[in-house]
N, C-alpha and C positions, 0 to 999 in steps of 0.2 A: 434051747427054745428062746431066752430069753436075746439071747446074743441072735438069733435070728431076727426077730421081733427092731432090737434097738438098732440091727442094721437096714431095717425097712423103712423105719421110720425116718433115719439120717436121711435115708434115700429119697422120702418122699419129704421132708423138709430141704434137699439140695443141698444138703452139708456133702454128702457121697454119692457119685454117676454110678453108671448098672455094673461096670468094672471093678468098685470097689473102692476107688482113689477119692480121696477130696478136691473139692475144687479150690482147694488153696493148691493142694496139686500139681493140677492142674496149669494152673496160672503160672508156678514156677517152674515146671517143664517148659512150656512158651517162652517165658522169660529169658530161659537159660540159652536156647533155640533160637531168640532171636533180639539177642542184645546187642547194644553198639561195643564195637571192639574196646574203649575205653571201661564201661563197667567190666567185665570179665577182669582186667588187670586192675581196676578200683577194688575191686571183692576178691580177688585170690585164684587161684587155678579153680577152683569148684565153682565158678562164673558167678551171676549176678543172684544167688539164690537167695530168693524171698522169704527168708526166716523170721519169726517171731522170736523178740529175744528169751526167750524160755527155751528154747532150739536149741542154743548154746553154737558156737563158733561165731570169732570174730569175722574171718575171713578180711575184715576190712586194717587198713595200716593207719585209722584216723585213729589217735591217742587221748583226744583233749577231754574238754568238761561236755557233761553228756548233760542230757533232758533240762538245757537254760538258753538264758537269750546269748549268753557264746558259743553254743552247740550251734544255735539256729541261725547264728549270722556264718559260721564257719561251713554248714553244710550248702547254705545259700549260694556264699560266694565260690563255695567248690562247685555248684551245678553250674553259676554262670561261667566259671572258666568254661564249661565244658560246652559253651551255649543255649542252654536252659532261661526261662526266663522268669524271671524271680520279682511277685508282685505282691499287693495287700499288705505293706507293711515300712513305716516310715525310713527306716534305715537303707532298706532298696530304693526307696523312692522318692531319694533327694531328699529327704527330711521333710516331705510332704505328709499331712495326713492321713489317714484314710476317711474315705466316705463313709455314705451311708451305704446299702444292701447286702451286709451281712446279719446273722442271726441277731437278736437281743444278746448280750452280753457276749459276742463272738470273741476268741482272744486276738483275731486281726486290732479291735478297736486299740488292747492292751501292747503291741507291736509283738506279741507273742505267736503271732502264724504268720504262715508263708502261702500264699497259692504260687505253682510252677506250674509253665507249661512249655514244650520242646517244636511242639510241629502243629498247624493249623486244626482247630476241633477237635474232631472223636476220629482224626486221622490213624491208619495202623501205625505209620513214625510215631506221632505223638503217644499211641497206648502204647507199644513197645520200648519206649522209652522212658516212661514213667512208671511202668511193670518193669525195667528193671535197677530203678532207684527207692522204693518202696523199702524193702529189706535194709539198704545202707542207712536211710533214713533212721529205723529201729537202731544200727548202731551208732548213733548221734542220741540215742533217747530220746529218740521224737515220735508222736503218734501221725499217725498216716491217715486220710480220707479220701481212699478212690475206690475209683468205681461203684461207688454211692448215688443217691439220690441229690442231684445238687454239683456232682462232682468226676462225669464222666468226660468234660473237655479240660480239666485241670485237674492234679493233685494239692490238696491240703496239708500242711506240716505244722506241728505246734509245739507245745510242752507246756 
């Protein structure tokens, strides 16, 4: 009964659709369905799967220092090879500083985040390809903000 109950509940809070799945899920079935041929061989044969690092597998061949400002310049400059566009943050951006219209104490100010973005707005190129860098993200030790409030025509990356 109780495990009926806490599966009702998930349901009616949106953690879990009427199938059972979460919509973390979700999102990484899509993901995996419709990534650019480059993430699939960035992430491994099991394609661009958006794991939380608690998930466990690497899948990724990136080696270096995780969750610091050399993680986030090294995962930066690997999206912009990849065409990505990599902004908020004075080392992408000529040594410029950032503005103002981020939160009070945002770590953009600190050059500690990244916003990216791959294809115009709330395009499906652009979700789709930032659904499937999210996960590789986590293996750089970064935390991730999409598809948030504030954050559905670009991803956020920090440490």
């Amino acid at each position: 009964m109780a495990e009926a109950y806490d599966a009702a509940l998930r349901r009616r809070l949106g953690l879990i659709n009427d199938w059972g799945s979460s919509t973390t899920d979700m999102y990484q079935q899509h993901a995996r369905a419709n990534a650019p041929s480059w993430a699939s061989n960035a992430m491994g044969a099991g394609g661009p799967a958006m794991r939380q690092p608690a998930m466990g597998g690497s899948g990724s061949s990136y080696a270096g220092p995780r969750g610091n400002q050399a993680a986030l310049r090294a995962f930066g400059q690997m999206l912009q090879k990849r065409g990505f566009k990599i902004s908020e943050n004075s080392f992408f951006n000529g040594g410029h500083r950032i503005g103002s219209g981020h939160v009070k104490g945002s770590k953009h100010y600190a050059d500690r985040a990244i916003d990216v973005n791959f294809a115009p707005g709330t395009s499906k190129r652009e979700q789709q390809a930032l659904d499937a860098i999210v996960g590789l993200a986590a293996q750089y030790g970064l935390r991730s903000i999409w598809r948030k409030p504030n954050h559905f025509n670009h991803a956020h990356f920090d440490y």
